[in-house]
N, C-alpha and C positions, 0 to 999 in steps of 0.2 A: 615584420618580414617584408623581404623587397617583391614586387609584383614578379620578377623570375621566380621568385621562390616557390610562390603559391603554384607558378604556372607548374614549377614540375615535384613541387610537395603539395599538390590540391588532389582534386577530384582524378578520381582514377574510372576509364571505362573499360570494362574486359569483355572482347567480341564474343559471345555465344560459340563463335567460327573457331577460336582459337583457345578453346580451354585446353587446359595438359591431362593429359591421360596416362602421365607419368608419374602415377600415386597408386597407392597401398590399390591391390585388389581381391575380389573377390569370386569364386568362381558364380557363373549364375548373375552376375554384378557388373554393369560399367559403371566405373569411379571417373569425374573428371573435376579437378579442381580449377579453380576461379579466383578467389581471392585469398591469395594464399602471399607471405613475405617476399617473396619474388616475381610475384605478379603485380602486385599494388604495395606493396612496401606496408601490408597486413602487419601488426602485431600481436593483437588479441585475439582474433575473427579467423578463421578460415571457413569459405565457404565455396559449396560444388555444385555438383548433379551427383545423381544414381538413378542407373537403370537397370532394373530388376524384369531380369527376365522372367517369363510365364510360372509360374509353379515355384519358384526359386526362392531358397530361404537360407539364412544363415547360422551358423551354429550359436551356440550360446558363449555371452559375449558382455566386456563392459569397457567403457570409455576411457579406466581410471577419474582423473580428477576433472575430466571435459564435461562442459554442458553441452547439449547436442539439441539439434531444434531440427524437424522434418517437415516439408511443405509439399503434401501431395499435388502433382502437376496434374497425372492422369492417371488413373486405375483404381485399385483398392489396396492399403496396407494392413497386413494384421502383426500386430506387436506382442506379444507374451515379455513378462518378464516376471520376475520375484526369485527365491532361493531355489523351485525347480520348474519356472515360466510357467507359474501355475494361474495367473491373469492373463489377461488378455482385451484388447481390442480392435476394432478396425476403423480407418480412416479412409475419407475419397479424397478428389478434387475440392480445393480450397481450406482443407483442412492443416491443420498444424500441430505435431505429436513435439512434447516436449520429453527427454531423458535424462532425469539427475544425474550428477557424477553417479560412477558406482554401482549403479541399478543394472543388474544382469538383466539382459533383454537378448530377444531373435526379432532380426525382421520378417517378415512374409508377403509376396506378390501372392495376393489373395484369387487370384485371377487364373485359369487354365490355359486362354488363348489369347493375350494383351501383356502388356510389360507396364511395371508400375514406375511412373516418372517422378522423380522426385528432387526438390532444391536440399542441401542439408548444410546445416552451418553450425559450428564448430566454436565453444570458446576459449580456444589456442591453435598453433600451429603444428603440436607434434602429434605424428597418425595414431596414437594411445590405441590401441586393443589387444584388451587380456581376453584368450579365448579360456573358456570353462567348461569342466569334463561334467555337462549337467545333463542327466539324460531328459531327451522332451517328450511332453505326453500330448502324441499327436492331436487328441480329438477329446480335450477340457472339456466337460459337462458343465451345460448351463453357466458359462462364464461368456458372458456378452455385453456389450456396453450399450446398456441403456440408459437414456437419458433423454429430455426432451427433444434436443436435434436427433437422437440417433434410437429413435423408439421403435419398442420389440415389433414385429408385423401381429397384425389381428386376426383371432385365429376363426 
């Protein structure tokens, strides 16, 4: 490949300033995509923001055949998923939720007065969501993600 080529088939950077907000949305949600086939000439990848307003959560939902990867900027997510989002967990800052193809999930801005910032990246380009007539059970007994980073409070 000739040194023009790389210059405009190389590295690609996409100003924060200038992402498109002319993608799939959500109410309670700003969607704004980044690396997307007509941004950076993406073909496997697509990846954005989301900003999840206070309180705001999504219906029940799957990817189809996308991987999906979530990188908390700022706030708290809580995630449910399974046949009726009967798991659950929550993530902060610097955290990274992964979701298989498939896997019916809701997001959640875990938060009352703060909006939950988030990177999310995509492994394809088409906006996939199957929404699902799942009823959700607001307030799961005893399902919380314990684990040594994320251990129960002492009582």
């Amino acid at each position: 490949m000739s040194q023009e080529d790389w210059k405009s088939n190389g590295v690609k950077v996409i100003s924060g300033d200038h992402l498109d907000t002319n993608t799939l949305q959500t109410p309670g949600m700003n969607r704004a995509a980044a690396v997307t086939a007509a941004t950076a000439g993406a073909q496997k990848l697509w990846a954005g923001t989301v900003n999840i307003h206070p309180n705001a959560k999504t219906g029940a939902h799957h990817h189809g055949d996308l991987e999906s990867i979530i990188y908390i900027v700022s706030g708290n997510a809580r995630m449910r998923w399974g046949e009726k989002l009967e798991f659950v967990a929550e993530a902060g800052p610097g955290d990274f939720i992964f979701v298989p193809p498939f896997v019916p999930h809701q997001e959640i801005n875990a938060n009352s007065d703060e909006p939950l910032q988030c990177v999310l990246v995509r492994s394809g380009q088409d906006p996939v969501v199957v929404n699902l007539d799942i009823p959700v059970i607001e307030n799961p007994d005893g399902l919380h993600w314990i684990d040594p980073i994320h251990a129960a409070p002492k009582e």
